[in-house]
N, C-alpha and C positions, 0 to 999 in steps of 0.2 A: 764703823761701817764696813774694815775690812775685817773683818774678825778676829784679828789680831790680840786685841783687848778688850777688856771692859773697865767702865771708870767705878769706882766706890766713894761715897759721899758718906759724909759726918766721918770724916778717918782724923788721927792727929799722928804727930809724931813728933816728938821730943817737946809735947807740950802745945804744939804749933797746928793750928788748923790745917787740915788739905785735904786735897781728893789723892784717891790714890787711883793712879793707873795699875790695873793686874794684867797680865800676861795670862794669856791664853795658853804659853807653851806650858805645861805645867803646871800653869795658874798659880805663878809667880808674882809676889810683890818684890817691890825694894825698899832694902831695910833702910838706915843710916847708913856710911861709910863714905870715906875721903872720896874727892875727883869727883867730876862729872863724867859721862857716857855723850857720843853725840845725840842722844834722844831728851835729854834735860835729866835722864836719872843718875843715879852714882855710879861710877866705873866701876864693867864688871856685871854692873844689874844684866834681869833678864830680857828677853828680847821684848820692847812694849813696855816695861815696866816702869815706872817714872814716880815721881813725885811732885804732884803742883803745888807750890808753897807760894801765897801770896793772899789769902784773906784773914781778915782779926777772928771773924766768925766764921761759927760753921758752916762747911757746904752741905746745902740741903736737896740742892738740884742740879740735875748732870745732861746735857743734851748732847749725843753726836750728829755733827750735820753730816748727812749719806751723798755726798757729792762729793768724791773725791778729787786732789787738785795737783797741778803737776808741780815738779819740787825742782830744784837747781840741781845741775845734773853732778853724781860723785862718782868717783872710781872705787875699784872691790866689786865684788860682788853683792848683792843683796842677802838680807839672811830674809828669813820667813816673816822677820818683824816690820817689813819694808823699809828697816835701817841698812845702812850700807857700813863698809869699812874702812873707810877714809873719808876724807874731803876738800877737793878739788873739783873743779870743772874746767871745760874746753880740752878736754885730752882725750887723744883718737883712742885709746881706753873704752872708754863712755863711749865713743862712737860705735866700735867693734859691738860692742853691748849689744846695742841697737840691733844686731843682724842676728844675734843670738837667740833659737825660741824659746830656752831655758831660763833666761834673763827675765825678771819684771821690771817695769817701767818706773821711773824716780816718783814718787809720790807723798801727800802730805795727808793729814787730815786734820779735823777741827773736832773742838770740843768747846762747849758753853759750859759755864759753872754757875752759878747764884745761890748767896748766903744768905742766913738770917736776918738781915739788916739792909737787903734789897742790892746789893754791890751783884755786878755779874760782870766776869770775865770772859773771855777767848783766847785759846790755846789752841797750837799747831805744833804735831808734831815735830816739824823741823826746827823748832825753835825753845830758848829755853828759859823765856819770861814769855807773859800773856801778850797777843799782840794787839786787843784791844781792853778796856776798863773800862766800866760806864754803872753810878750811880744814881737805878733807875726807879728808886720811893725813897717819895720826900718825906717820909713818917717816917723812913729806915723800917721798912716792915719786911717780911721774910718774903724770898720768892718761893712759889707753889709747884712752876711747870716754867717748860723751857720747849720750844720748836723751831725748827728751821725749814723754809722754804726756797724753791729756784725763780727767779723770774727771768724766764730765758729773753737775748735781744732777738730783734729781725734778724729775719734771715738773710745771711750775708754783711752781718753789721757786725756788732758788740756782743763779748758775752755776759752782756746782762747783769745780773747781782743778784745776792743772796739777803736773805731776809731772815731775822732772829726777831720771834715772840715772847717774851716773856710775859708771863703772868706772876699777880703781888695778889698777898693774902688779903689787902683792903680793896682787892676789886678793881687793880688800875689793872691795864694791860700796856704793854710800852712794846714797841715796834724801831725797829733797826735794821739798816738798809746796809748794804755791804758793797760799793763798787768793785768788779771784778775785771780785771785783776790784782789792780792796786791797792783795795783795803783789805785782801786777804791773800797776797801774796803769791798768787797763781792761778790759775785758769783753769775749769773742771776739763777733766781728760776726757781724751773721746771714747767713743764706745768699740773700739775694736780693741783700745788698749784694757780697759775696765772688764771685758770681757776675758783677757790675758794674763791678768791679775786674778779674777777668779775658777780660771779653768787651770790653771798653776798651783794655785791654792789648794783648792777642795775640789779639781773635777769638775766644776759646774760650769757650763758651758751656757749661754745667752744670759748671763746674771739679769733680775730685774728685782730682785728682793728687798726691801726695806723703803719701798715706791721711788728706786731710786730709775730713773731712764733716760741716761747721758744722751738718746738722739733729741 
């Protein structure tokens, strides 16, 4: 959703199913190689570039959810990938940041997978196992399509949760409901920041692309 990446489905790697995250800089994968990166890929990889290893089968289906969410705050500077270069939080570091207009803001995003056998996960960038699992056909039948939607709270209340549809080749549709900010780990950023993120990025100045509209 930030344009950072794109995800690649049916990929394997030493034998092993996965999605492959590609890098936009370059349009960059990650191979094998020792260590991890703080982005879940190997140390070293490109910026965005990752590897999700966790299903028997293959991934057939790849959704980003376009609401982006705010992330624990680190020190360094950000590169382009909206990985940062350390990590720590609560250091006047990270605050300085803040006043900076060069600086993007800490951010995470998500990603849906579903395999042939109906299994679908949720991945977040900040993190480097899936932070939800859920199998959602009882025949084990492959998933088709993957969507995500916002259901914003009242105003002046909660914010709200997100919503994952999947669709199954025999015709179910399965529905998942996300509390925010507890089942997904942060809170969608607001739109002065979203807008600072992509006028940083690419020059684009009032982002509303991909029906995404943080107000």
């Amino acid at each position: 959703p930030d344009g950072t990446h794109v995800c690649g489905t049916n990929a394997t790697l030493r034998g092993k199913n996965i999605a492959a995250m590609i890098s936009r800089d370059g349009w960059a994968a990650s191979g094998p190689a020792p260590g991890r990166g703080e982005d879940g890929g190997p140390a070293g990889a490109p910026p965005g570039a990752a590897n999700l290893v966790g299903h028997r089968q293959p991934v057939v289906a790849s959704r980003h959810c376009p609401v982006l969410l705010t992330a624990p705050r680190r020190l360094g500077r950000r590169t382009r990938s909206g990985s940062a270069t350390s990590s720590t939080s609560g250091d006047s570091s990270a605050e300085q940041a803040d006043g900076d207009p060069d600086s993007l803001p800490e951010y995470a995003t998500l990603v849906a997978l579903g395999d042939k056998q109906g299994l679908v996960t949720v991945w977040s960038t900040r993190r480097t196992s899936p932070i939800f699992k859920l199998q959602c056909s009882e025949s084990r039948c492959t998933v088709t399509d993957i969507a995500w939607a916002r259901v914003r709270g009242p105003p002046g209340g909660d914010d709200g949760s997100l919503v994952m549809i999947v669709s199954l080749l025999d015709g179910y549709v399965v529905a998942v409901r996300f509390d925010v900010p507890g089942e997904v780990q942060g809170t969608p950023l607001g739109g002065d920041e979203v807008d600072r993120i992509f006028e940083r990025r690419y020059g684009i100045d009032g982002f509303t692309g991909y029906g995404y509209s943080p107000a």
